[in-house]
C-alpha positions in Angstrom: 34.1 12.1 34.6 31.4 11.4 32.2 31.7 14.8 30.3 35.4 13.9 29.4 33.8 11.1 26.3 30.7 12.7 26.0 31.0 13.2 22.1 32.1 9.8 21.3 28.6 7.9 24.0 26.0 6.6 22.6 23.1 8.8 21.4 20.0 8.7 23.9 17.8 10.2 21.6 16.9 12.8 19.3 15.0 16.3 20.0 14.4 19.0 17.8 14.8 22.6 18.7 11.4 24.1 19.0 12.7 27.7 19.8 15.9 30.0 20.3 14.2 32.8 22.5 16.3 33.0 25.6 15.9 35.6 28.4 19.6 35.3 29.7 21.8 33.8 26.9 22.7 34.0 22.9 21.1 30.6 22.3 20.4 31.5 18.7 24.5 31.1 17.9 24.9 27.5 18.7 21.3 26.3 18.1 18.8 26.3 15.1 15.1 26.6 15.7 13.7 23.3 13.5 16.9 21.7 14.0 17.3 17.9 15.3 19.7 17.5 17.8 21.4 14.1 19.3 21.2 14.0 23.1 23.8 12.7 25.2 22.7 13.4 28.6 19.8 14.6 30.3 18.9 15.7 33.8 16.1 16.7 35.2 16.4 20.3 34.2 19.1 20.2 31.1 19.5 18.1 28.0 23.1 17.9 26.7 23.4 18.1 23.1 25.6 18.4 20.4 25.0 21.9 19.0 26.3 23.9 16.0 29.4 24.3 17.1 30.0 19.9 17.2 30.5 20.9 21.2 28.5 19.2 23.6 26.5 21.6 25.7 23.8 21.8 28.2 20.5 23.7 27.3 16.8 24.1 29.3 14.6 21.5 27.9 11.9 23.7 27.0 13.8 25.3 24.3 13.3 21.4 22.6 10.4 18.8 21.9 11.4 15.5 22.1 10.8 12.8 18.7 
């Protein structure tokens, strides 16, 4: 049950935002375009990220460019 300490893991590395322009979801309330974000997981697809909000929560990785 990793996603249980997710917030308190290590820091896998740092991405910033490169856009908010979603086709399905209001991205653009829990991210900031130009924003650095830590990562704490990644899949293939999906990074998992601490957003706005100080949640954890899994976005596309194109919407980010890695540091």
């Amino acid at each position: 049950m990793i996603h249980q300490d997710w917030l308190n893991r290590e820091t896998i590395k740092m991405v910033t935002c490169k856009h908010t322009n979603a086709e399905k979801y209001m991205v653009n309330r829990v991210l900031t375009a130009g924003n650095t974000y830590e990562v704490k997981n990644e899949t293939e697809e999906f990074y998992f990220v601490i957003d706005n909000n100080g949640k954890v929560s899994g976005f596309y990785k194109d919407y980010f460019e890695e540091k």
